[in-house]
Wavefront OBJ file of the C-alpha trace (Angstrom):
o trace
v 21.231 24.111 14.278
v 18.793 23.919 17.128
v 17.622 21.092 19.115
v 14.039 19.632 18.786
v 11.888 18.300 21.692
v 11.783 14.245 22.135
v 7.989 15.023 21.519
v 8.547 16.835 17.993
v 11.329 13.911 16.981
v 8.606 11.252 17.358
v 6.444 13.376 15.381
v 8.675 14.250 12.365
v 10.518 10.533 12.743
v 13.554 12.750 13.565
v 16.464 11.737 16.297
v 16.839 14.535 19.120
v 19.684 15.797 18.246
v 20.212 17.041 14.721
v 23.570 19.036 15.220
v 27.434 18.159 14.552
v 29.347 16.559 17.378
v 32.278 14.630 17.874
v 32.327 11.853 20.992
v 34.889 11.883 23.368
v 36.273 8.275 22.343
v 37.223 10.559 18.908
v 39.126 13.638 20.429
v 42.390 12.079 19.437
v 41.413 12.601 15.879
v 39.249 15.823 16.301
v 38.825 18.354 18.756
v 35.343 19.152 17.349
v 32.909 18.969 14.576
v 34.915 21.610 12.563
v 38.040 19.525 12.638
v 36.140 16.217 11.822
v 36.107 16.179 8.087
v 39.753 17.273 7.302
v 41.034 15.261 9.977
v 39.323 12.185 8.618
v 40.292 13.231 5.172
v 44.105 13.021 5.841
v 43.685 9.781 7.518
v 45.103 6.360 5.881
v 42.479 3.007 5.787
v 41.462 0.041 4.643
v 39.042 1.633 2.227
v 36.077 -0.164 0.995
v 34.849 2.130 -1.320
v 36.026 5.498 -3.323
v 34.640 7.471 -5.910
v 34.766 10.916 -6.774
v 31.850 11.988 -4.695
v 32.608 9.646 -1.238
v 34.929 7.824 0.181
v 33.987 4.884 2.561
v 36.934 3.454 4.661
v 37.826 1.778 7.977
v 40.731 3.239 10.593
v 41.263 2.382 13.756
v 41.995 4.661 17.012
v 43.253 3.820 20.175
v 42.537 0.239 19.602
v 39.551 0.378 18.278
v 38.189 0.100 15.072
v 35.523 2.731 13.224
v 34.150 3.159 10.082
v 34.500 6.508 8.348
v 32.581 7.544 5.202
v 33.166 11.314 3.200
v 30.680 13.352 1.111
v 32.999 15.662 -0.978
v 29.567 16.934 -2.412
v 27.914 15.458 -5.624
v 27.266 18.571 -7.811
v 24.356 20.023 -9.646
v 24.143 17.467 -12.428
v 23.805 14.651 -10.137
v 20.894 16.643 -7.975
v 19.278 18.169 -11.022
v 19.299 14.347 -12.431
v 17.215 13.080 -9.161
v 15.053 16.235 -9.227
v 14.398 15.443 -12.858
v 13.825 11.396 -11.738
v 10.973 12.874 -8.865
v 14.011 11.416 -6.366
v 15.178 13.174 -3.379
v 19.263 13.696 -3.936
v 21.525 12.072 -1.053
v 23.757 15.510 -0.774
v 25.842 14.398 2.070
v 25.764 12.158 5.715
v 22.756 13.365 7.813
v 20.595 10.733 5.475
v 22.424 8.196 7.353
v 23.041 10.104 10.664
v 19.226 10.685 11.244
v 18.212 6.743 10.091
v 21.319 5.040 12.179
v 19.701 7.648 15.260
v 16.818 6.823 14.556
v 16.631 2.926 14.388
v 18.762 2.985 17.035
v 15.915 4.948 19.278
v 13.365 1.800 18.012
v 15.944 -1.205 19.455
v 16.578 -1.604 15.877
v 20.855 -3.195 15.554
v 22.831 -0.537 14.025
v 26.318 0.674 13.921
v 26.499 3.583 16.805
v 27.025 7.285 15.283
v 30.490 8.533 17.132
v 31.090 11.697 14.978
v 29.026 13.557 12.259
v 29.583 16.890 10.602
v 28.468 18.933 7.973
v 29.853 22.130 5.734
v 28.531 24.338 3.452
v 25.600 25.787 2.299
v 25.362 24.564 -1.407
v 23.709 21.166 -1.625
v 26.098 20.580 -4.674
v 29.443 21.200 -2.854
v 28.301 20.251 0.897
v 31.347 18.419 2.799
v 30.264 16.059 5.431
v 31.506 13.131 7.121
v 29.858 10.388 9.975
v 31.872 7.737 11.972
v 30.453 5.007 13.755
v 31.946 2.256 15.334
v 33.113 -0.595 13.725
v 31.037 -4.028 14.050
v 33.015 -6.625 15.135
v 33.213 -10.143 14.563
v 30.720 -9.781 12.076
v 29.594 -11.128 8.479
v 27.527 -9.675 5.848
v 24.720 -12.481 4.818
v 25.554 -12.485 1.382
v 29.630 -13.810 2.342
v 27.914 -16.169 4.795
v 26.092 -17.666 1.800
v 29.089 -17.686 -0.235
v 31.336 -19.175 2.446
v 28.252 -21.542 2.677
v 28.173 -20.692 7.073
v 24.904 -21.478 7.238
v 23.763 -24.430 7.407
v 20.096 -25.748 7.201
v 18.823 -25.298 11.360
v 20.746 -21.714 11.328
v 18.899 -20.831 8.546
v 15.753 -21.809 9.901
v 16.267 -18.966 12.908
v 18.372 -16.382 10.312
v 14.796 -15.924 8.008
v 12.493 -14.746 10.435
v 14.934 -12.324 11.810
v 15.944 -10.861 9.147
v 12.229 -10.600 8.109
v 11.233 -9.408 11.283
v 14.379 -6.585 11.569
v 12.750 -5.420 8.103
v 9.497 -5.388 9.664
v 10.451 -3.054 12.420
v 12.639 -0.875 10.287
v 9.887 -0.136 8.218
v 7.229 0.223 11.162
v 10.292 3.003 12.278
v 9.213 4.722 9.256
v 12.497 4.062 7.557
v 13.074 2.792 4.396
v 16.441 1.553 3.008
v 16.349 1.811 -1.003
v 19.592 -0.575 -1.076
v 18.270 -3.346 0.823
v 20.349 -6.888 -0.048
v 21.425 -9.098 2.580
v 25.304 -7.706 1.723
v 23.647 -4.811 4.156
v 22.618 -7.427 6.860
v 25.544 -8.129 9.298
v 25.859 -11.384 10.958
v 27.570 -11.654 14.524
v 29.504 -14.585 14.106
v 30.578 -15.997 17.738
v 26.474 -16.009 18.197
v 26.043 -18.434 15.321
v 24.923 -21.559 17.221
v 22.566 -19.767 19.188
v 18.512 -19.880 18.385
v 18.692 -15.840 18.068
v 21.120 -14.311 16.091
v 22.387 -11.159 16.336
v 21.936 -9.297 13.189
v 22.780 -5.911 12.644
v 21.307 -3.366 9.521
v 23.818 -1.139 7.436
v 25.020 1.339 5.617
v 22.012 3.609 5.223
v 22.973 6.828 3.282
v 20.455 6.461 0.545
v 17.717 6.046 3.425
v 14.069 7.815 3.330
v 12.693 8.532 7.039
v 8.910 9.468 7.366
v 5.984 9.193 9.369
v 4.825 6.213 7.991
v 6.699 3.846 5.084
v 4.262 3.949 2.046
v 3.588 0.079 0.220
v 5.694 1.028 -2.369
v 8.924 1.594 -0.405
v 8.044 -1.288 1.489
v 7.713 -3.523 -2.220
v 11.120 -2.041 -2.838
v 13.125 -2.645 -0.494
v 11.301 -6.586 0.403
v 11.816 -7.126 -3.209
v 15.653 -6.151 -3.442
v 15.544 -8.310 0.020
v 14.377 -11.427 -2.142
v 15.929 -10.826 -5.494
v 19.595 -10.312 -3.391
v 18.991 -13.525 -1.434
v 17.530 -15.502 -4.926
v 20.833 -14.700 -6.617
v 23.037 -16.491 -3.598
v 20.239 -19.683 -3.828
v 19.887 -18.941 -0.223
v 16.250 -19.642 -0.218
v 13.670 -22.435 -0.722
v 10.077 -21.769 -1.665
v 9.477 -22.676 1.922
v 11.678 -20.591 3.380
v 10.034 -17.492 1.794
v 6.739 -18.410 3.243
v 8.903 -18.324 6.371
v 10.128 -15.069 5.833
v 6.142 -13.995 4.297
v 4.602 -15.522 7.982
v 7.247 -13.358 10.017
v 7.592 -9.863 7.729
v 3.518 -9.845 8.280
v 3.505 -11.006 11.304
v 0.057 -13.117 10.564
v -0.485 -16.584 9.990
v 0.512 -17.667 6.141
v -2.778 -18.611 5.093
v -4.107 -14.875 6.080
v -1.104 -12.971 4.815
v -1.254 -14.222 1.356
v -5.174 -13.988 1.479
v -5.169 -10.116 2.884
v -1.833 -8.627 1.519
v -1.794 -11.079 -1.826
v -1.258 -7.861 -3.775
v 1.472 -6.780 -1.190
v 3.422 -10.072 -1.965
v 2.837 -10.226 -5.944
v 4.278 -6.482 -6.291
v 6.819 -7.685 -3.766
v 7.497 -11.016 -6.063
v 7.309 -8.932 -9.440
v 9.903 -6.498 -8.327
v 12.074 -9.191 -7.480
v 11.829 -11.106 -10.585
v 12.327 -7.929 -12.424
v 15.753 -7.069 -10.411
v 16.814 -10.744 -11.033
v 15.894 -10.369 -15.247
v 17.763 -7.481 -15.619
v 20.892 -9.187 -13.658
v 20.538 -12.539 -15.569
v 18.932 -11.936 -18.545
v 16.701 -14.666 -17.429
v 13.923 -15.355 -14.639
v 14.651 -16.972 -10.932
v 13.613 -20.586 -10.800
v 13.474 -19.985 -6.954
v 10.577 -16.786 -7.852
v 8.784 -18.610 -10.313
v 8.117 -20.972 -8.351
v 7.109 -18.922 -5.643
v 4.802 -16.991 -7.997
v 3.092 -20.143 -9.036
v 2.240 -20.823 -5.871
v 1.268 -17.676 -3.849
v -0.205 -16.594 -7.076
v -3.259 -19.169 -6.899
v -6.910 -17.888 -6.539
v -7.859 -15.721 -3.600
v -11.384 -16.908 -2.802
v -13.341 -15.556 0.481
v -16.791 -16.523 1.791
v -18.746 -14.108 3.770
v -20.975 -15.930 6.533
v -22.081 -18.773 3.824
v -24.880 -21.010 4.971
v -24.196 -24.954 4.270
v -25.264 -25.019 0.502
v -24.022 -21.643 -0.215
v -20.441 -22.855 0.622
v -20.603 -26.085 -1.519
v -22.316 -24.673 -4.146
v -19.346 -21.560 -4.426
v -16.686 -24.132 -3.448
v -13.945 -21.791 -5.414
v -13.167 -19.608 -7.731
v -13.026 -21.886 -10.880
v -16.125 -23.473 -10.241
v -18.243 -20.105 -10.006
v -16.411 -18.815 -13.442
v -17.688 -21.371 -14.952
v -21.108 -21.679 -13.418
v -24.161 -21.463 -16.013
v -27.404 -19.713 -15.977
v -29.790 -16.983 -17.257
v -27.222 -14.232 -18.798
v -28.819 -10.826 -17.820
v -26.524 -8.553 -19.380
v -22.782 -8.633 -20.511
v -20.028 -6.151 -21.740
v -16.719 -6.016 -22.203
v -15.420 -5.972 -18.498
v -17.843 -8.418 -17.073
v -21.115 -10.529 -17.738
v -23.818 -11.020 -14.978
v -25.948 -14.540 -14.905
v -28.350 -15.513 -12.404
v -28.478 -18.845 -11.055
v -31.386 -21.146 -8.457
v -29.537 -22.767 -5.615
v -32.227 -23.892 -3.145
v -35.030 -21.830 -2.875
v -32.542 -19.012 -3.195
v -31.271 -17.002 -6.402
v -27.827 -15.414 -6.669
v -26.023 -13.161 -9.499
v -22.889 -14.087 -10.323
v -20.843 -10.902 -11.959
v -17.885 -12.183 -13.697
v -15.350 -9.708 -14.169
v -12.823 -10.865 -17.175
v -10.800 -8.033 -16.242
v -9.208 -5.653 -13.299
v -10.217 -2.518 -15.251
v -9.783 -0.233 -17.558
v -6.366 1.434 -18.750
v -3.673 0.698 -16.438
v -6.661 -0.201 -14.020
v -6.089 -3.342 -15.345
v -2.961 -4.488 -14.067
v -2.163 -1.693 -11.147
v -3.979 -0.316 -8.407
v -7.031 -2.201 -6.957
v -9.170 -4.218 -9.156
v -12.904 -3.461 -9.821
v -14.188 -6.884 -8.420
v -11.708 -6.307 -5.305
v -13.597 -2.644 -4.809
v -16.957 -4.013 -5.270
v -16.485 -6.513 -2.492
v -14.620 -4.363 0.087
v -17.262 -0.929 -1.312
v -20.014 -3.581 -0.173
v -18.801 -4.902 3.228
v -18.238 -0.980 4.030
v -21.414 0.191 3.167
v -22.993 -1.865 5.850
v -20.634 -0.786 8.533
v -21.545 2.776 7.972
v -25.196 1.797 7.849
v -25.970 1.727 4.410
v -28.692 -0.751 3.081
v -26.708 -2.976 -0.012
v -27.248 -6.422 -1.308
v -25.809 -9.220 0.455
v -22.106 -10.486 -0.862
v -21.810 -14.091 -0.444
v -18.290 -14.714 -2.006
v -15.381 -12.654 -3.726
v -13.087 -14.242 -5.968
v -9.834 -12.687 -8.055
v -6.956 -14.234 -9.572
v -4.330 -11.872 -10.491
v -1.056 -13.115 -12.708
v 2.288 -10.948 -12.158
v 2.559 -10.154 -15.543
v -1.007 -10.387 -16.465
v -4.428 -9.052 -16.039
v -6.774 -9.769 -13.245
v -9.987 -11.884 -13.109
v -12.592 -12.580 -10.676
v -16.131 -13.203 -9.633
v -18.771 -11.758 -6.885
v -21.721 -13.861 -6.065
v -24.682 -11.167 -4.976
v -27.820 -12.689 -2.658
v -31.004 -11.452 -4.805
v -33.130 -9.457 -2.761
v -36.897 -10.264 -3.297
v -39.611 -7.966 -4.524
v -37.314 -5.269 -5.400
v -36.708 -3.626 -8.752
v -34.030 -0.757 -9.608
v -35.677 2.532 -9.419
v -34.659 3.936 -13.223
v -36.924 1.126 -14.391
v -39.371 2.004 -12.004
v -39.750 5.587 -13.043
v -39.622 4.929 -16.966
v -42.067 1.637 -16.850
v -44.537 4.132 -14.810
v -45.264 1.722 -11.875
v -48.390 2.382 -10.176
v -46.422 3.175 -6.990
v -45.058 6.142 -8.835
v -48.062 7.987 -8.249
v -48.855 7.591 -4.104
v -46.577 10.557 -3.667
v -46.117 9.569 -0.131
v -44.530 6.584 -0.949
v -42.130 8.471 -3.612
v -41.273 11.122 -0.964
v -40.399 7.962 1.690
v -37.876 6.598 -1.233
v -36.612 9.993 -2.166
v -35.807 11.034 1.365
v -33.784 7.491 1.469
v -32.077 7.977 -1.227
v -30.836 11.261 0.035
v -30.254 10.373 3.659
v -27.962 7.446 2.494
v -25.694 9.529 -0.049
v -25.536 12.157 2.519
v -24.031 9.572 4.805
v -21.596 8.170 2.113
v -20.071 11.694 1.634
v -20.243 12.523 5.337
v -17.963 9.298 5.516
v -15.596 11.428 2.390
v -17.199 8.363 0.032
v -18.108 9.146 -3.580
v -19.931 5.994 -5.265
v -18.810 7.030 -8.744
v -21.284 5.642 -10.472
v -24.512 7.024 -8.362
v -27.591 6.435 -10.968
v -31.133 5.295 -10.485
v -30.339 2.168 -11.888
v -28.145 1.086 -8.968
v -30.483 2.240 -6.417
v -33.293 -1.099 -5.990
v -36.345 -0.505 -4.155
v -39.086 -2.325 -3.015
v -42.860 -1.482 -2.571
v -43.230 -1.629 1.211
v -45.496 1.478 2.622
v -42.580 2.082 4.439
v -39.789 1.313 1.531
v -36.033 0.358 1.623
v -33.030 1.214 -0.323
v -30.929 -0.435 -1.465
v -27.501 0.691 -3.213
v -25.519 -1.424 -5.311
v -22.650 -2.100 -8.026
v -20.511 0.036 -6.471
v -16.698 -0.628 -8.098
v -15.303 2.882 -8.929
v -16.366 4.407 -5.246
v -13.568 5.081 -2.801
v -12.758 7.732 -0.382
v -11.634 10.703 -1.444
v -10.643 14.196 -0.844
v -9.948 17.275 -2.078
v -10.825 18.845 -5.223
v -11.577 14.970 -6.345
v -13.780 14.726 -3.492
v -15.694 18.164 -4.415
v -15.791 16.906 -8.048
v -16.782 13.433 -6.730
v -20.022 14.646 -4.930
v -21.244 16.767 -7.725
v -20.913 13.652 -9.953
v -22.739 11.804 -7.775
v -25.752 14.264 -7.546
v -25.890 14.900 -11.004
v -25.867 11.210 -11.713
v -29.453 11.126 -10.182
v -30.343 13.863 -11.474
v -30.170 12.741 -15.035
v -32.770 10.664 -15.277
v -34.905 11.535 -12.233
v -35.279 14.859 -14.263
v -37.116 13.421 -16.601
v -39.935 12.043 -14.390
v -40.172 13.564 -11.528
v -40.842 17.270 -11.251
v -38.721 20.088 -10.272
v -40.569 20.516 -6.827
v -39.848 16.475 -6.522
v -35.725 17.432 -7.374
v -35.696 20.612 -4.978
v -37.167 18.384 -2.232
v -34.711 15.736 -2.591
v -31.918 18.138 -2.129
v -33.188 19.702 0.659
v -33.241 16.426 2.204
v -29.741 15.699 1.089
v -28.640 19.120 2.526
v -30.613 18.887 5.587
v -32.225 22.232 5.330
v -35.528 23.328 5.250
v -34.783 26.463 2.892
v -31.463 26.267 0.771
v -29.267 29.230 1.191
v -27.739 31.355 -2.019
v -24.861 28.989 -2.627
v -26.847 26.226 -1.816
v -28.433 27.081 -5.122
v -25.579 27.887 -6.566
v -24.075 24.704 -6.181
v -27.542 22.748 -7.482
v -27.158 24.130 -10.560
v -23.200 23.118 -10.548
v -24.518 19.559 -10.459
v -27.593 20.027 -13.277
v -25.528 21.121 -15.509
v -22.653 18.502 -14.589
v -23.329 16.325 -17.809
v -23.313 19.540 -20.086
v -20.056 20.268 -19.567
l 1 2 3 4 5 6 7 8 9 10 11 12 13 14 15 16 17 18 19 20 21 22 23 24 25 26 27 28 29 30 31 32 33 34 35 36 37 38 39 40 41 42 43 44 45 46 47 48 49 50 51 52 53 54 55 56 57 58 59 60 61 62 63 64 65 66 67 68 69 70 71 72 73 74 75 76 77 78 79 80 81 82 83 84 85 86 87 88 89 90 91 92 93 94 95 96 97 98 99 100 101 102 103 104 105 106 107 108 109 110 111 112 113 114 115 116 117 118 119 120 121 122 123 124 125 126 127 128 129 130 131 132 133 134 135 136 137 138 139 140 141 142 143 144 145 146 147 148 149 150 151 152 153 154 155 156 157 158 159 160 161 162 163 164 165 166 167 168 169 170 171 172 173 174 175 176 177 178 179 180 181 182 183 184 185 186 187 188 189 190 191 192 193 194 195 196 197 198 199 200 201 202 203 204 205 206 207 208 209 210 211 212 213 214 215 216 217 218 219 220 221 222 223 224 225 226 227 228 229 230 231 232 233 234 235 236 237 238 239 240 241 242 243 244 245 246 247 248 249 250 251 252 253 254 255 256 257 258 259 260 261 262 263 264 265 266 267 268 269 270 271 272 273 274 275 276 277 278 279 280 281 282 283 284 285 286 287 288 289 290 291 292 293 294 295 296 297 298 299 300 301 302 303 304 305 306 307 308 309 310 311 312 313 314 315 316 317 318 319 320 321 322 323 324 325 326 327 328 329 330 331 332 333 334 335 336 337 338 339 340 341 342 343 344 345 346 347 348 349 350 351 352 353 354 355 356 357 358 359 360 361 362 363 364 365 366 367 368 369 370 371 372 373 374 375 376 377 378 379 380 381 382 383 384 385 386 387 388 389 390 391 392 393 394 395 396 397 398 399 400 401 402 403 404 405 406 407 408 409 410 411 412 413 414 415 416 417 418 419 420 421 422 423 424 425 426 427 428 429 430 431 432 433 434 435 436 437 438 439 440 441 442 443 444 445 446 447 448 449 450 451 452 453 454 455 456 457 458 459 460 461 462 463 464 465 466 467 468 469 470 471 472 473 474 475 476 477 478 479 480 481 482 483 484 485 486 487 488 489 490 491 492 493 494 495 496 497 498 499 500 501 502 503 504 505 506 507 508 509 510 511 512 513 514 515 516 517 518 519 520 521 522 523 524 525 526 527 528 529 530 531 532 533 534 535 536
């Protein structure tokens, strides 16, 4: 197999050199790669594990010690089971040679790859075979638990390593899929010092890629927890210890920002632990209770703003005129000051599985809101965002919206007939606004979802502003969803501005969204896509 470039490794999270080899320390045993896997397959161990498909064992060689671990191949039924699963079959060592390479590349502690080699063309019947050295003087976590070798100050130093080596092996791009704390190695003769040597292990079932996705990462943390939860090795303080280092933020931010992170993180690990025990972790219910409290955030509140939406309980519970209400949320607008504010409670994260997965609609509203006006898009102000999510549960929360004064949405507008309807100058100012600022949400790859006149507010200025709101379906997109996303979004205002304005009116508007002066063939084309959207 040929070598790749240092360049093209860092690239494809590959190590340099992806071919068989043997190092000289193993010549004893095997002249080369060819040699390797019969030669360890004749050898005598201490074997650790055997099963019909590998055989994991230790030998030693010229005084020193290695570990030695066979693929005899695991056959179609196994790989046609993962395939079936969406899982990636482990068909033989390089799994393990190219993570152990690779981690070792990052300064992550690993065992050191001494031989690796590979036969065979079929996936099902591949032979292959890696050696590394032996770690000495070591101790997996979980027997230092059950020897009870740690005492209370060692354990103190011992959590945010082993948090932080997680860290790093993820930011590698590597994730581990068996990650318990049997798989964290302790170096023993170290053990007073205020840095421990820890070491990571036996990787076979590893994934390596650019970057880890949030769902490896809630894997393998969670395993992390549940395997440490079922020694008693933790305290609810020491996994805000291992939350402060994993993140590498203060506590108070990491459970604000990543509080979904940690409760898919928490959930996983309560789930491992139920299916072990047949009953839940005191340790993780406890935790839950407490990281899973209200997330409540304030965005540049003035004095009365922040005592009147103290938290999250207090503004569910806040009274005033009810404007509308269905069944995922009820708006009510309340005086503070000489200032009025809507409160939209949301009494759940969404429809379908909306409502317990994935962000939440009062989560998108807020963060929709806040990046509408870094792009440059007019919106009402956000004063305060407020969610509280249960593990097991749905989600509820709360936005608090500034009114904006002398402003009215411009569906009522048009079907009311306000007199500013007819100074067509001032309808061609808010038209050409309207199109200027969805042009610049789907420059930006945006699609609002839920585009219609109603959400657009205007006021009555010679020289108007727009404003668009109640935005919690939008995200970025691409793709055929982004394609279908825009002509949503078109057709959306087209559906009722069809009705009152006239077709010169329409075909000006999307000349202004296109930023033509004459539309071209498929320009055309593609208008009528989006008129006859809703028909469909």
């Amino acid at each position: 197999m040929s070598r790749v470039n240092l360049r093209d490794a860092e690239e494809r999270q590959r190590p340099e050199n992806s071919a068989a080899f043997v190092a000289a320390e193993l010549k004893m045993l095997a002249e080369g790669p060819d040699d390797l896997f019969p030669a360890l397959d004749a050898l005598e161990g201490e074997e650790y594990r055997r099963v019909k498909t590998r055989r994991t064992f230790r030998f030693e060689l010229s005084d020193q010690r290695y570990f030695a671990k066979l693929h005899y191949g695991v056959g179609w039924m196994e790989i046609l089971k993962n395939l079936i699963q969406f899982k990636l079959p482990v068909t033989g060592a390089r799994n393990e040679r190219d993570a152990l390479q690779l981690l070792e590349q990052r300064g992550v502690p690993v065992p050191t790859v001494v031989g690796f080699s590979s036969s065979g063309s079929n996936p099902a019947t591949r032979q292959s075979s890696i050696v590394t050295k032996s770690l000495l003087n070591t101790l997996s976590l979980e027997d230092c638990c059950r020897q009870k070798l740690v005492n209370v100050p060692r354990k103190y130093n011992l959590i945010p390593e082993v948090a932080q080596l997680t860290r790093r092996m993820h930011e590698a791009g590597v994730n581990h899929r068996d990650c318990y704390i049997c798989h964290f190695h302790l170096q023993l003769e170290e053990k007073d010092q205020k840095a421990p040597t820890l070491y990571v292990i036996d990787l076979h079932r590893a994934q390596i890629r650019k970057h880890t996705p949030t769902r490896w990462r809630v894997k393998d943390v969670g395993s992390l927890l549940f395997s440490a939860a079922e020694e008693n090795a933790l305290k609810v303080t020491d996994l805000f210890r291992f939350m402060r280092a994993y993140s590498n933020k203060p506590l108070r931010q990491t459970l604000s920002e990543d509080h979904v992170f940690w409760s898919k993180v928490l959930v996983r690990a309560q789930k491992l632990y139920l299916k072990n025990h047949s009953q839940l972790s005191p340790l993780l219910s406890s935790s839950n209770r407490k990281i899973m409290t209200d997330i409540w955030q304030l965005s540049n509140p003035s004095e009365l703003e922040a005592e009147q939406f103290e938290n999250l309980e207090h503004v569910l519970g806040a009274e005033g005129e009810q404007i509308n209400t269905s069944d995922m949320s009820t708006l009510v607008r309340v005086k503070v000051g000489e200032s009025k504010y809507y409160i939209k409670k949301y009494h759940r994260g969404g429809r379908h599985f909306r409502r317990r997965l994935g962000r939440s609609r009062v989560r998108a509203e807020w963060e929709n809101s806040h990046y509408f006006r870094q792009i440059g898009v007019p919106t009402a102000r956000l004063v305060a965002f407020g969610e509280r999510r249960k593990p097991f549960g749905d989600r509820i929360g709360a936005l608090v919206i500034e009114e904006l004064e002398n402003v009215q949405d411009m569906a009522n507008v048009l079907k009311t007939g306000h007199h500013m309807q007819q100074n067509k100058a001032w309808l061609g100012r808010v038209t050409l606004k309207i199109a200027k600022y969805t042009a610049m949400l789907h420059d930006k790859g945006f699609v609002h979802g839920d585009l219609k006149l109603r959400n657009i507010l205007v006021n009555f200025g010679l020289d108007p502003e727009v404003y668009i709101i109640d935005c919690p379906d939008g995200s970025i997109k691409s793709g055929m969803l982004f394609d279908r996303g825009v002509v949503k979004d078109i057709a959306c205002l087209d559906r009722t501005a069809k009705e009152f304005l006239s077709k010169t009116q329409r075909l000006k508007f999307y000349k202004d969204y296109k930023k033509v002066d004459k539309l071209s063939a498929d320009d055309k084309r593609y208008d009528q896509t989006c008129a006859h959207f809703f028909r469909r």
